[in-house]
N, C-alpha and C positions, 0 to 999 in steps of 0.2 A: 740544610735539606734541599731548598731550592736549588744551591749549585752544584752538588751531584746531579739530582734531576738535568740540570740544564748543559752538564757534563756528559750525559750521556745520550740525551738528545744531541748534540753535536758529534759526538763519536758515532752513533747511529748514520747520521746523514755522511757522515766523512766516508763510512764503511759502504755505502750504500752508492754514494760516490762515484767511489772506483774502481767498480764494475763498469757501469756506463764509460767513465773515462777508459778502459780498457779495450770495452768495444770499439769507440771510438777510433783509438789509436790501432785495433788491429785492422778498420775498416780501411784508414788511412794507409796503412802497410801494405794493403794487399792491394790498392788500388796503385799505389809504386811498385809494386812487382810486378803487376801487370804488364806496365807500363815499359818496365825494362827489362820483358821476358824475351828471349833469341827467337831468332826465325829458325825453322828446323827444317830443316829434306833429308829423304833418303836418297842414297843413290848406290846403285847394284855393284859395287865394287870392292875390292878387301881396303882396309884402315889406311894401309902406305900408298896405295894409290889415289886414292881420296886424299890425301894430305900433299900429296906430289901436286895434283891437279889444285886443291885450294891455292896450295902459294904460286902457282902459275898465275891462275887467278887474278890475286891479289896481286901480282907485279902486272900485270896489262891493265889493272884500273888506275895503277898509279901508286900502290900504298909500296913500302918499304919495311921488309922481313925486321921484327924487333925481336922474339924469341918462341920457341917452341918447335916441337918436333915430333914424327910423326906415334914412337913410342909412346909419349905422354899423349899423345891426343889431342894435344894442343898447339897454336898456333893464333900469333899476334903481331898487326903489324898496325904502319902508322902512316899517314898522307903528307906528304909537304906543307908546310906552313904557308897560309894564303891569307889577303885581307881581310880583315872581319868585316862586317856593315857599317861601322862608321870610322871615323879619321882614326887613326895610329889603334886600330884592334887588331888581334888576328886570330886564324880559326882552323884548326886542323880536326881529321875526323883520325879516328883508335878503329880498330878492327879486331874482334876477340873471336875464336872460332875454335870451337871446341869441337873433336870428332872419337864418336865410338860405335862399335859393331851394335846392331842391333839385335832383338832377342833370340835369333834362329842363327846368324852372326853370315846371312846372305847379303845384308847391304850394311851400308855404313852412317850413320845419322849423324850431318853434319847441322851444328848449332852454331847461329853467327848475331854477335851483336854489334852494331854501330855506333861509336861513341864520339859527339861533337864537343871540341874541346875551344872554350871561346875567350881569348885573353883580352878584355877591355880595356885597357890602356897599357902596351905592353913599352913604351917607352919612360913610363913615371913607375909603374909596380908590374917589371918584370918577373913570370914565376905564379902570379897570383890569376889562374883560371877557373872558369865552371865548365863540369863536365854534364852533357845532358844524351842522355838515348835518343840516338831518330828514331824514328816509330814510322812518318808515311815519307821512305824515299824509294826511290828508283832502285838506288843501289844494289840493296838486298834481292831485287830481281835479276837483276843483273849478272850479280854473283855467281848464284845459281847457275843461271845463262850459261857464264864460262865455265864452270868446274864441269856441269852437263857434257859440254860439248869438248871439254880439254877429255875426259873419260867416256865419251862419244857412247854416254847413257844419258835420258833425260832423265829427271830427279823423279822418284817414284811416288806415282797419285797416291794422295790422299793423305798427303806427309807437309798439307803445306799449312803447318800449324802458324797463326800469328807468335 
């Protein structure tokens, strides 16, 4: 008798548990998605030009076209391999950039995320990096900057979501 009783008072607390642990874990989720949500603008132009003007873009900062096209809306490219911060690292940045009409389909909303890719000893375990979201760079101002000005619109107020 007691170990039913005590049986079920632990399946109680287990059930009770994992609710909390649930919360927990979606609290944690959603502070990483945060985290690694795109920077967005509009800009008044149709999808092919806004896609013409991104990989313009992206070749005067330096990165180098890896895949995508103006169809799919998509568009990735990637920086040269540079030192990391300490002896034999290194550290290159991903560029992810996603673009679609918006809902009236007068501009085009382009979404770009930044991603630094950091190989800490790339001469003992080559291959083996971490990849992490910028969040406060220059860059993404930047961006904007030249796609604005390569489609000689600036990115339309009020679009300038984190």
């Amino acid at each position: 008798m007691k170990l039913r009783l005590l049986i079920i008072v632990v399946a109680s607390l287990a059930v009770a548990g994992c609710g909390s642990f649930n919360d927990v874990t979606t609290s944690v989720r959603d502070k990483i998605a945060g985290r690694e949500a795109p920077r967005v603008r509009s800009f008044a132009a149709n999808q092919r030009a806004t896609y013409d003007a991104v990989r313009t873009s992206a070749t005067k900062m330096g990165y180098r076209f890896v895949r995508g096209g103006a169809a799919q809306g998509e568009f990735e490219a990637i920086s040269g391999v540079g030192p990391g911060e300490t002896h034999g690292s290194a550290r290159q940045i991903s560029m992810e950039v996603t673009l679609q009409p918006n809902l009236d389909g007068s501009a085009t909303e382009v979404a770009i995320r930044l991603i630094e890719i950091i190989e800490a000893d790339s001469s003992n375990r080559a291959g083996q990096a971490t990849k992490t979201s910028l969040r406060d760079t220059p860059q993404y101002d930047t961006f904007f900057r030249h796609v604005g000005e390569t489609l000689g619109v600036p990115p339309q107020e009020g679009d300038a979501r984190p």
